[in-house]
C-alpha positions in Angstrom: 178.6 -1.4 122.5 179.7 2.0 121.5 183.8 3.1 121.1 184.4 6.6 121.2 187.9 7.4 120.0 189.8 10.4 121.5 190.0 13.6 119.1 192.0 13.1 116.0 192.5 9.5 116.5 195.2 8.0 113.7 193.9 5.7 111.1 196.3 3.0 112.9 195.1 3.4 115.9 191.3 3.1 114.7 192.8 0.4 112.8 194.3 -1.6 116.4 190.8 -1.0 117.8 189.6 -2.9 114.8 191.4 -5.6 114.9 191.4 -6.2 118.9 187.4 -6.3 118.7 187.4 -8.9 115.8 189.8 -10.5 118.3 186.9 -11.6 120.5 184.6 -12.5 117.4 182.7 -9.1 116.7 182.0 -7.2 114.1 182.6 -3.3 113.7 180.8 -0.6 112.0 182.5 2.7 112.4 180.8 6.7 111.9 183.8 8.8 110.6 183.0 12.6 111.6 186.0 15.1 110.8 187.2 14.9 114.3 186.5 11.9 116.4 185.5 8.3 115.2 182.7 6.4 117.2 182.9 2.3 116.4 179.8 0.5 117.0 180.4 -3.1 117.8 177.8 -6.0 117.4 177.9 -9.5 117.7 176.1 -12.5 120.0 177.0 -13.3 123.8 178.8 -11.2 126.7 180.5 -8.2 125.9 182.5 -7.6 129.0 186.0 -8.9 128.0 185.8 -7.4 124.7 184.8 -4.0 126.7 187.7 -4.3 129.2 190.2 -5.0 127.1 189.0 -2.2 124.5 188.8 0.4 127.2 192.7 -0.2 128.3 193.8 1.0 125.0 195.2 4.8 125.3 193.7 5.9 121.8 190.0 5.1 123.1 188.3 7.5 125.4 185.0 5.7 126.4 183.1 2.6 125.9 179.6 2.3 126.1 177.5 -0.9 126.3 174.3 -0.7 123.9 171.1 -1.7 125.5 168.7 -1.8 122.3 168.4 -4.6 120.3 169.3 -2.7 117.4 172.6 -1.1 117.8 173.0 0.5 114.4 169.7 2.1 114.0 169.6 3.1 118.2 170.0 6.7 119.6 173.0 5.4 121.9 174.9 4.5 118.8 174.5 8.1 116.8 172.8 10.9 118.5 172.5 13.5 115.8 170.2 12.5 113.3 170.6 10.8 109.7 170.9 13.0 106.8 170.9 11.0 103.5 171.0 12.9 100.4 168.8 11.9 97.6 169.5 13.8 93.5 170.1 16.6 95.8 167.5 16.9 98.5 168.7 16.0 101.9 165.9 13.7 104.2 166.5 14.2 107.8 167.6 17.5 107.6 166.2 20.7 107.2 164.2 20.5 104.8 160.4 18.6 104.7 160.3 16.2 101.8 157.1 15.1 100.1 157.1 12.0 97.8 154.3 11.7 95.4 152.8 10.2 92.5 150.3 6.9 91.6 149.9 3.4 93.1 151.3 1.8 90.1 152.8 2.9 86.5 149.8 2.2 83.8 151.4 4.0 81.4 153.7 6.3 79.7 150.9 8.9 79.3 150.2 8.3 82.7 153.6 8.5 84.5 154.7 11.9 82.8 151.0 13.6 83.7 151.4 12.4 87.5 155.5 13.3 87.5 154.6 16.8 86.2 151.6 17.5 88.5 153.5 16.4 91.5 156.6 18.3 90.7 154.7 22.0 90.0 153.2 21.2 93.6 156.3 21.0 95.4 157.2 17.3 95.6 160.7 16.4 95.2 160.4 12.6 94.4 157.9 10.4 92.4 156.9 7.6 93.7 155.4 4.7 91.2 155.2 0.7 91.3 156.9 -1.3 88.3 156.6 -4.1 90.5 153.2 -4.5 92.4 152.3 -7.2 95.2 148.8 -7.6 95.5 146.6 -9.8 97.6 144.7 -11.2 94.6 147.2 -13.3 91.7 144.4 -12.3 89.3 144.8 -8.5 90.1 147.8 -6.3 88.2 151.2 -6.9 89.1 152.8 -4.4 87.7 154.7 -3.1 84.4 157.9 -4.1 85.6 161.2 -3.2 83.8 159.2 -1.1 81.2 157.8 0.6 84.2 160.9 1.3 85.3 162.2 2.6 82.1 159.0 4.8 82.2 160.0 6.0 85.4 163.4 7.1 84.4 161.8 9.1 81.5 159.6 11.1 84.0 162.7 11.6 86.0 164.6 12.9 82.9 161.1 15.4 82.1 161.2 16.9 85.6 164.1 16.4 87.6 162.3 13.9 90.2 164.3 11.2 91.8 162.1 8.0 91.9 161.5 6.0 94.6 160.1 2.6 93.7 158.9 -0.7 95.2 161.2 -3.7 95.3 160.0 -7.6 96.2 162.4 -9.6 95.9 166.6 -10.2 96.7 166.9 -11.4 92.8 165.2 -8.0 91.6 167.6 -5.7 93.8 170.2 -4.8 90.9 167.4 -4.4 88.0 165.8 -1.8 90.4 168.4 -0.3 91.4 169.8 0.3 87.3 166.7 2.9 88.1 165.4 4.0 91.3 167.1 6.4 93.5 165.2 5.1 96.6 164.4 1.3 97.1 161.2 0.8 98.7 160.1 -2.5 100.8 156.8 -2.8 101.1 154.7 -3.6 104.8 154.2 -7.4 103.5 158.4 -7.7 103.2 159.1 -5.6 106.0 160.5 -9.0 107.4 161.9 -10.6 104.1 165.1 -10.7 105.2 166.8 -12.1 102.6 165.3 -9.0 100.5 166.9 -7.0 103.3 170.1 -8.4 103.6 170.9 -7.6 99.6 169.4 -4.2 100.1 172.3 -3.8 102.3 174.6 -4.0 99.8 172.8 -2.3 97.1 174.0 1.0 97.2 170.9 2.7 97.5 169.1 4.7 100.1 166.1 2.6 101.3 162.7 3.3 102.3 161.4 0.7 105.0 157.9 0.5 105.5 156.3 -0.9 108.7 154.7 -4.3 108.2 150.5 -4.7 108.8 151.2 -5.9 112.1 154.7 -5.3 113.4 155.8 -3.4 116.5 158.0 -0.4 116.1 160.7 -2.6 117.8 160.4 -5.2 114.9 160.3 -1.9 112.4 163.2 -1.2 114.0 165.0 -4.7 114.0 164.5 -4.7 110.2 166.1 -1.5 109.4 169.2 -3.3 111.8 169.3 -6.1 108.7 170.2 -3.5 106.5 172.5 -1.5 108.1 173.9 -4.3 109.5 174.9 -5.4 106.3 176.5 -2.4 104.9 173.8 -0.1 104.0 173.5 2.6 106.5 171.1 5.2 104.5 167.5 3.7 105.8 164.2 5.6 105.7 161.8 4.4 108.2 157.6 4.6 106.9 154.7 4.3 109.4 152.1 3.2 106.9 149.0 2.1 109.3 148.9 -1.5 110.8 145.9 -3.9 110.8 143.3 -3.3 114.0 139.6 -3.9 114.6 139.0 -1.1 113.0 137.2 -0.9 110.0 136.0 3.1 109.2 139.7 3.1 108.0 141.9 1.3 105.6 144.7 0.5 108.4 144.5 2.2 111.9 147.6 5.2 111.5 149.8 4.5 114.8 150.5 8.3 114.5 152.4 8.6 117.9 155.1 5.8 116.4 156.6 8.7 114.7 157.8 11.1 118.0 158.7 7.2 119.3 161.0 6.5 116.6 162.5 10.2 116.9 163.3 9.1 120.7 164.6 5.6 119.8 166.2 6.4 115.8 167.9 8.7 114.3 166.7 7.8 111.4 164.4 9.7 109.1 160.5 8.9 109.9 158.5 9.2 107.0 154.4 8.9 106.8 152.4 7.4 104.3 149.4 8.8 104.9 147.7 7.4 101.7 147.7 3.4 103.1 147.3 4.7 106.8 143.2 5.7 105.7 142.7 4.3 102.5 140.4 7.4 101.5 141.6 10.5 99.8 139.5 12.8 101.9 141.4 12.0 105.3 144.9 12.2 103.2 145.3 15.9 104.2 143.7 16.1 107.9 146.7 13.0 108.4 149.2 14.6 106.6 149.1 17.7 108.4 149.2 16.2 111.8 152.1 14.3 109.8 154.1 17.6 109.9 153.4 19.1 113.2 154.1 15.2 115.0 157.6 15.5 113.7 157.8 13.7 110.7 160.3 13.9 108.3 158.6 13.5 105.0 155.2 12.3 103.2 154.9 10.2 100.8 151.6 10.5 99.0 149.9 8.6 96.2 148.7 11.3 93.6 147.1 9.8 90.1 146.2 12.0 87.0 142.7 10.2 87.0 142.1 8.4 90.5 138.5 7.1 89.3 140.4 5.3 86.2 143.3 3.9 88.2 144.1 -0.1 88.3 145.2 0.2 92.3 144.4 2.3 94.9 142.2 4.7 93.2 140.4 5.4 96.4 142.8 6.6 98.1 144.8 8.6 95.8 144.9 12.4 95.4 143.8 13.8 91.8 146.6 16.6 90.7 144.6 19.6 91.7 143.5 17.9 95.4 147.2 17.5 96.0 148.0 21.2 94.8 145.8 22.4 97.1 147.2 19.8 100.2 150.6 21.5 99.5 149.4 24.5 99.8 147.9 23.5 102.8 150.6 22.3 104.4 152.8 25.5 104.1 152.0 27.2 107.2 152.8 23.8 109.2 155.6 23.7 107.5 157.3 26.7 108.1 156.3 26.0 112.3 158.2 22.4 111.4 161.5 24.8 110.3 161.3 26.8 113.2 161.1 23.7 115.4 164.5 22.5 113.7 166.3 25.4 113.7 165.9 25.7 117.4 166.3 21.6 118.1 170.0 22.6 116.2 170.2 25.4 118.4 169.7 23.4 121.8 171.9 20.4 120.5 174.4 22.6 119.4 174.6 24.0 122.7 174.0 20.4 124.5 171.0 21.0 125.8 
């Protein structure tokens, strides 16, 4: 359930509200805005006492019973959308974000070719794996640690925040020493230990939909994380796993206006694993933009023929020049379409 407190509510009596919902064996999670708090409260089994007693207080001004699954991550808990703000670009906001750079890091030469490329472009964060799961153990795994360190040096060189791949709950502090974004892959979408530490690591994190999950179970994932303490989560429609076979994964573009409706938070789309070829990457990033997504995030490589992973589907530098360049007319019809969902919200339309 939701707890709206009435305008200007005192820390004490937020505080009372606190302790009367722990009362009946629930926990609280509250949004502080500068004039009204809203406490969400979760927990297992029947509400209604906890609601009855909660709405007799005089500080509270309405209660509101949550029928989502996942309260933190619903609409009904938090209508205006997430803005989280990442080495000074804000996702959710008014701005499109593109993420970009290679599969994996191979190498320093590499790293700072791709970093710089993507950056004269446009993009605003490099994306790169230190740490690589992959479907064959005789395939590479990664660089690891040193990739990591490479990745900080590319983000010294240009500026880009990096947003990198984490696996595992004992690897969650070493990658977050570097990355400003944690990324969890489609195979740990539902590691939940992994996403339990994520919620206390700090960082904002970018949740990637698993091969065959349901945007509920998308959803129910991101609830792990800002269930335990992390509220700054970055949803990823990445393709799932159909019949079809023309294509990589099949893209489930219209999960992105669904998650608008059901989240507020950001929606980005990968439209690198959603075809697995670099000549669709554009047609899907575009319809990307105009569907209502918040960002990309693209795999760009200085050589694509040469790469170790995912060389098929990644952009060369000048292919991804020219797909932002591309993308400039939708994305000045994406502003526009903010500015005036700002406008109507602001007058509660």
């Amino acid at each position: 359930m939701i707890i709206s407190m009435k305008l200007h509510a005192t820390r004490e009596e937020i505080d009372d509200v606190r302790k009367q919902v722990e009362h009946f064996g629930y926990k609280v999670h509250s949004i502080e805005g500068e004039e009204r708090v809203v406490i969400g409260v979760v927990g297992v089994g029947d509400v209604t006492a906890c609601m009855e007693s909660v709405e007799a207080l005089p500080q509270v001004e309405k209660v509101v019973r949550i029928s989502a699954p996942y309260k933190f991550v619903s609409r009904e808990f938090r209508k205006e959308k997430t803005r989280i703000r990442v080495n000074g670009t804000e996702i959710g906001g008014d701005e499109f974000v593109v993420m970009a750079g290679p599969c994996s890091v191979e190498s320093e030469k590499q790293i700072m070719q791709a970093a710089e490329g993507v950056a004269k472009a446009g993009a605003k964060m490099l994306r790169g794996g230190a740490f690589k799961p992959r479907t064959s153990p005789y395939d590479f795994q990664g660089m690891e640690e040193e990739g990591l360190k490479l990745l900080q040096k590319a983000k010294k060189a240009t500026g880009l925040a990096i947003i990198t791949e984490v696996m595992s709950d004992r690897d969650v502090d070493l990658v977050a020493k570097y990355a400003d974004v944690m990324q969890v892959g489609a195979r740990n979408m539902q590691n939940f230990m992994l996403l339990k530490a994520l919620g206390k690591c700090g960082r904002p994190v970018l949740l990637k939909r698993g091969l065959s999950s349901t945007v509920k179970e998308l959803l129910m994932s991101a609830e792990y994380i800002t269930a335990h303490g992390n509220s700054e989560v970055l949803l990823c429609e990445r393709g799932i796993r159909t019949f079809e076979t023309v294509t990589r994964n099949t893209c489930d573009i219209t999960a992105i206006p669904a998650l608008n409706e059901l989240t507020h938070l950001p929606v980005i789309l990968d439209p690198s694993h959603a075809t697995g070829r670099r000549s669709l990457v554009p047609a899907l990033s575009r319809a990307g933009v105009a569907i209502g997504a918040d960002g990309l995030i693209v795999e760009v490589h200085p050589a694509p023929e040469k790469a170790i992973s995912d060389g098929a589907q990644s952009l060369d530098l000048a292919q991804f020049q020219k797909m932002m360049k591309d993308l400039e007319p939708y994305v000045r019809l994406w502003n526009e379409s903010r500015k005036t969902q700002a406008l109507a919200a602001a007058a509660g339309l």
